[in-house]
KOLLOVEX-886327 format. One record per atom (N, C-alpha, C): residue in three letters; x, y, z. Coordinates in steps of 0.001 Angstrom, whole numbers, plus 500000, padded with zeros to 6 digits. Last residue first. Example, Ala and Ser with C-alpha at 12.3 -4.5 7.8 and 13.67 -1.06 7.14 Angstrom:
ser512850497750507080ser513670498940507140ser512900500030507870ala513190494310507800ala512300495500507800ala513200496700507800
END
This chain:
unk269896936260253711unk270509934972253567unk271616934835254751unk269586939205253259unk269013938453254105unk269276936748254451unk270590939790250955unk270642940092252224unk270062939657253302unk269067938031248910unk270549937885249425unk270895938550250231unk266355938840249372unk266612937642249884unk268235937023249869unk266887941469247858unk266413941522249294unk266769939837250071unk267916940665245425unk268603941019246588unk268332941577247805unk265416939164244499unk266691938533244647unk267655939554245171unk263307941572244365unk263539939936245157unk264775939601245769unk264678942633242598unk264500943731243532unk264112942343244648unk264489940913240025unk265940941957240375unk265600942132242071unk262051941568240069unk262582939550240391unk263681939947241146unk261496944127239286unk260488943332240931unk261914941983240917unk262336944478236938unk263149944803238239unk262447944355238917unk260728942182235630unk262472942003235683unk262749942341237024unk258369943853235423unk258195942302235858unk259827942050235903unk259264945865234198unk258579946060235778unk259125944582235836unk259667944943231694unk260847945533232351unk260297945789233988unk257041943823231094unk258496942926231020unk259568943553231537unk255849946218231035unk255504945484231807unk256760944313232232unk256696947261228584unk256839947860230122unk256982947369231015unk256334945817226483unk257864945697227334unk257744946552228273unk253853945803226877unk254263944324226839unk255244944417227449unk252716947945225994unk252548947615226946unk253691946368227769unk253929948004223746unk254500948892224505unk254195948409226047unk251699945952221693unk253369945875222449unk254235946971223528unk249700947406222640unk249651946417223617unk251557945492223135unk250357949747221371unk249695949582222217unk250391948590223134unk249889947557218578unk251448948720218803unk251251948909220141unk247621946793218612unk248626945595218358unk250257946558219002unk246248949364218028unk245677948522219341unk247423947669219710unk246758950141215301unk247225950654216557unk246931950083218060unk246443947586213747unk247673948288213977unk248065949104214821unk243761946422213104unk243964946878214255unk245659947396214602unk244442945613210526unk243224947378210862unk243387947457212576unk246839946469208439unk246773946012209577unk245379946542209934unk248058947612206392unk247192947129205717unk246368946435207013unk250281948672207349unk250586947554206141unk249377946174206042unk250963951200208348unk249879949922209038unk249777948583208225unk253080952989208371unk253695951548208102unk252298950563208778unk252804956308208341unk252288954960209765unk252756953778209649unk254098957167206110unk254717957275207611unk253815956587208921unk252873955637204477unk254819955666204249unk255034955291205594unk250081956545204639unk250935954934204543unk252486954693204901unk250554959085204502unk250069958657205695unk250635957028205893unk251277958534201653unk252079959379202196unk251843959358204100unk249063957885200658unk250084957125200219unk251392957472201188unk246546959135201314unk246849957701201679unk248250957556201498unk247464962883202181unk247792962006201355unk247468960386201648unk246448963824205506unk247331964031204384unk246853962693203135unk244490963352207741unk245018964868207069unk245735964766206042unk244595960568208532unk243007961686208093unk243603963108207706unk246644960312209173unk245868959033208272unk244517959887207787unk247158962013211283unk248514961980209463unk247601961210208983unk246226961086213173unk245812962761212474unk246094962593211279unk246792958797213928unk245704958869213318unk245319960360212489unk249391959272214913unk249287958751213508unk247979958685212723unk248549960756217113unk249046961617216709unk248712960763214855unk247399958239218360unk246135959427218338unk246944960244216765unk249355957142218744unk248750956445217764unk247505957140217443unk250479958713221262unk251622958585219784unk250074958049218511unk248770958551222909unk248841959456222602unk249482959336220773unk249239956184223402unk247983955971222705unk248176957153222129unk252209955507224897unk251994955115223581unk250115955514222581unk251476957460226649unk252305957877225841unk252338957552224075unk250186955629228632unk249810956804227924unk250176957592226513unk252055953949228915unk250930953117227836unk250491954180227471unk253630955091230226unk254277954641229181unk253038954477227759unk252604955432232808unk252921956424232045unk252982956206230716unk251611952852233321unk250768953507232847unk251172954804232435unk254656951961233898unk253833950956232659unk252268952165232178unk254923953617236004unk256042954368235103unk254935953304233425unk253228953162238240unk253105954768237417unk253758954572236241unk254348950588238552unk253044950368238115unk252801952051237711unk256441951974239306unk256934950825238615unk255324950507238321unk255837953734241876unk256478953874240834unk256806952926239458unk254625951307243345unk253684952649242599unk254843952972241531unk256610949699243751unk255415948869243333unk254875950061242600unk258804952311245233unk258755950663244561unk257483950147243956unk258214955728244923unk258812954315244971unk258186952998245001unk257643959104244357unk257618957517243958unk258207956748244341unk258671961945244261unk258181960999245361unk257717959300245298unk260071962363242006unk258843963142242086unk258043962120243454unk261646960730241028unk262361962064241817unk261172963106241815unk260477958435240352unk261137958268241757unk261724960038242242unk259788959546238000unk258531959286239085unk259092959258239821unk262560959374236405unk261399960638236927unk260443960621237830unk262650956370237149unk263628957294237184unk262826958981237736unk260616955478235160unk260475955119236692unk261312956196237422unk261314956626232665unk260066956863233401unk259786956845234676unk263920954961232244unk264016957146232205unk262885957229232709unk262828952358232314unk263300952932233248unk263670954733233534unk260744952412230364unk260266952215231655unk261830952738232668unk262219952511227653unk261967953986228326unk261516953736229605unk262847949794226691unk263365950925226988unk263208952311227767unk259806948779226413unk261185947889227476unk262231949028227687unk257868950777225369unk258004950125226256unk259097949364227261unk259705950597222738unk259240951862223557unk258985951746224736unk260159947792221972unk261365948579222666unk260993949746223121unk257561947501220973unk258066946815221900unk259231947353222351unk258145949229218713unk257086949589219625unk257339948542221121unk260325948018217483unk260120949613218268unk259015949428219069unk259096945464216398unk259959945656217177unk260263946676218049unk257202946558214906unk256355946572216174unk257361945859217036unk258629947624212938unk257683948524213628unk257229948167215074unk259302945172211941unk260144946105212215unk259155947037213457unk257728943692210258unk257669944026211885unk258695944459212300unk256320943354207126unk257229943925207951unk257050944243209448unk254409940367207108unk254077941722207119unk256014942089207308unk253705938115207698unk252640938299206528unk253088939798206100unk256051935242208565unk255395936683208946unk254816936909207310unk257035932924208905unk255836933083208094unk255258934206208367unk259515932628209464unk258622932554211069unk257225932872210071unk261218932297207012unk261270931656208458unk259680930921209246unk260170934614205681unk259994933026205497unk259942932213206448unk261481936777207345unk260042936660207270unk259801935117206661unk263871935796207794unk263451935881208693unk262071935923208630unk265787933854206054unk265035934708205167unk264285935213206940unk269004933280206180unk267820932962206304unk267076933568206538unk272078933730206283unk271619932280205216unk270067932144205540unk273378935723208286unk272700933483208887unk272282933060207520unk273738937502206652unk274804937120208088unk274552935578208188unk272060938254204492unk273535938326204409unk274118937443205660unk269367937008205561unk270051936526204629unk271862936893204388unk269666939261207247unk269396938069207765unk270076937185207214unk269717941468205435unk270773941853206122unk270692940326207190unk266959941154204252unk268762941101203502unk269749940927204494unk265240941347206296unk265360939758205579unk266556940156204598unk265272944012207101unk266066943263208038unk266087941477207239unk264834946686205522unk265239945435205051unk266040944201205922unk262007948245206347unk263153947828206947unk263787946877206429unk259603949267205527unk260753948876204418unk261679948527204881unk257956950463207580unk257461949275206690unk258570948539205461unk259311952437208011unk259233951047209317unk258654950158208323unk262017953982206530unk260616953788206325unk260176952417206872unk264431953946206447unk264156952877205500unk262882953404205347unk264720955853208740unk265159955981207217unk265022955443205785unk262673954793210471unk262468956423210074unk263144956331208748unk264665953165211736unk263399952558211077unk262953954189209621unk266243954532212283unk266818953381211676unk265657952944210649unk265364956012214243unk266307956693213717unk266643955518212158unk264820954081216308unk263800954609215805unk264248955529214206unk266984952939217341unk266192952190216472unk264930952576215501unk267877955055218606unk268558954759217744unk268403953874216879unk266157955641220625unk266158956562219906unk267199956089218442unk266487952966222372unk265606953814221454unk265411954079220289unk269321953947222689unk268765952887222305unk267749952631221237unk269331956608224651unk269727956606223257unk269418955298222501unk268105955579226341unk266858956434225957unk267550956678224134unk269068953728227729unk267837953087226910unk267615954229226405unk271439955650228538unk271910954491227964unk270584953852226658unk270379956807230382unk270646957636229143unk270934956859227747unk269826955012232418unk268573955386232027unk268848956684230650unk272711954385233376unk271988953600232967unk270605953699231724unk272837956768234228unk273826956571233182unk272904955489232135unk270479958666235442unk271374958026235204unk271678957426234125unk268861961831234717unk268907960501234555unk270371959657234937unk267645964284235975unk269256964249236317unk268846962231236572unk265567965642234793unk265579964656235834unk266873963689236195unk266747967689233484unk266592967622234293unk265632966506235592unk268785966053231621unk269096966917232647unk268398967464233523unk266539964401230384unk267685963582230902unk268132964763231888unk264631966632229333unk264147965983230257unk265370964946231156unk266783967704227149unk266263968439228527unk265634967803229467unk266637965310225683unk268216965989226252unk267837966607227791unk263900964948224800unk264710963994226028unk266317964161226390unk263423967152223213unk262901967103224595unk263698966167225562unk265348966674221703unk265758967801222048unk264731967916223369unk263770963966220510unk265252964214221026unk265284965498221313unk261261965445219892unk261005964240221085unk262835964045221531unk262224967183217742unk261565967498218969unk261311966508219909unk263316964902216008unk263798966056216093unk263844966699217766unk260707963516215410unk261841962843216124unk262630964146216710unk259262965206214018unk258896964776214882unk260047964235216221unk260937965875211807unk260695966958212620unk260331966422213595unk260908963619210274unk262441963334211221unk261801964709212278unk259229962817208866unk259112961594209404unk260498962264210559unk258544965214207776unk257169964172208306unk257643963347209537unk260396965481206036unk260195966263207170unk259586965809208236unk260506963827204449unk261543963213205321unk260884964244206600unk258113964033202920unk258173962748203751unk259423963203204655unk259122966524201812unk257430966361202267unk257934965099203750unk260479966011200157unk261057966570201022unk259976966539202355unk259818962243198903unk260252963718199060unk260489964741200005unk261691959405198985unk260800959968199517unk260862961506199050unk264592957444200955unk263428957640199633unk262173958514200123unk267716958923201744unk266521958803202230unk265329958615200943unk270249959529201087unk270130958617200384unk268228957703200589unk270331960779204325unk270830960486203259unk270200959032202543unk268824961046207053unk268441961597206061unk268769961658204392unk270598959899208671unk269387959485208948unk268769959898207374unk272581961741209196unk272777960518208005unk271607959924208116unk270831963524210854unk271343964154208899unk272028962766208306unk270708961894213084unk269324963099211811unk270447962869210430unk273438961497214165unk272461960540213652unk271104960987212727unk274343964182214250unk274893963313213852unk273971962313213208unk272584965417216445unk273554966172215117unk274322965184214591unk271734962993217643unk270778964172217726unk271051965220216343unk273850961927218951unk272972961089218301unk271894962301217214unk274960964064220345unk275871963836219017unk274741962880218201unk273308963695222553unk273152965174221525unk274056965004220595unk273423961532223609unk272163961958222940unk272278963494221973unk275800962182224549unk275829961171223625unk274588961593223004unk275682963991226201unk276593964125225184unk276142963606224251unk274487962932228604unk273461963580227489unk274054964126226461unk276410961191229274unk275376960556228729unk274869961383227872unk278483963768230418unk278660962608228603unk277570961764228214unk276658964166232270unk277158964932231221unk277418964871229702unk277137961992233910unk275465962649233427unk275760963191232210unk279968962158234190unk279136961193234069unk277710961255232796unk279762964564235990unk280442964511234693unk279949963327233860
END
């Protein structure tokens, strides 16, 4: 029952979160399609993939996460995220001034959460496909990294098939030339940062049993 309400949640995220996702959205009909059909199908895959790799609670938990930053970015458009208003509204401070960013990084916040988030729904599946400890957790960072080149293969189609302005919207390279390498090697980053956790995790209570 448990399982149940997790993938509840992804499926109210799913009919719920799209269509306000979609309000007050800039852009034409062109763009929103662009930017939510995709999502659309990667949530209706990870309902079915949560049931049947009968995810835990835990691992329904990152996948709506995610999916709920991605949902966020998608509306503003990753390159328009207004996270320096909403900085300025709460702390009084400009976040890109701050830290002298040149760019919106919104984007490559997600991309770093693709990685830290999904390693575990990944490890999760590998473990119910015979996997465990070190392989599974070194399968789940090269599943992940796969995933992510695949994704930056897919943005390269939209950068050579459609519109600059409109490929621009929906890649957010903001002018970056290595933008997809940099996305990449953040996914990589939080995979790896979530392996590198559970190993310490997976230490520290072998050596408290053993104490």
């Amino acid at each position: 029952m448990k399982h149940f309400t997790c993938r509840r949640c992804l499926v109210a995220l799913a009919v719920v979160g799209l269509p306000l996702g979609c309000i007050r959205m800039d852009g034409d009909r062109a763009d929103i399609m662009l930017m939510h059909i995709p999502t659309v199908l990667a949530l209706v895959g990870s309902i079915a993939f949560a049931a049947r790799a009968r995810l835990t609670d835990a691992a329904c938990v990152m996948l709506f996460a995610f999916y709920a930053l991605h949902l966020l970015g998608a509306h503003y458009y990753y390159a328009c995220v207004p996270y320096d208003d909403w900085a300025r509204s709460l702390l009084g401070h400009d976040i890109t001034a701050t830290f002298g960013f040149s760019r919106n990084h919104y984007d490559r916040l997600v991309h770093l959460g693709f990685g830290l988030l999904l390693y575990l729904p990944a490890r999760e599946w590998l473990g119910r496909h015979g996997l465990s400890g070190w392989r599974a957790g070194a399968g789940s960072v090269a599943l992940l990294l796969s995933w992510s080149a695949a994704y930056e293969i897919f943005e390269w189609l939209v950068a050579v098939t459609m519109a600059p302005e409109r490929a621009e919207r929906y890649n957010g390279q903001q002018g970056d030339f290595f933008d997809a390498q940099k996305d990449m090697a953040l996914a990589f980053a939080g995979s790896a940062l979530a392996a590198g956790v559970e190993a310490a995790a997976s230490l520290f209570r072998r050596e408290a049993v053993t104490a």
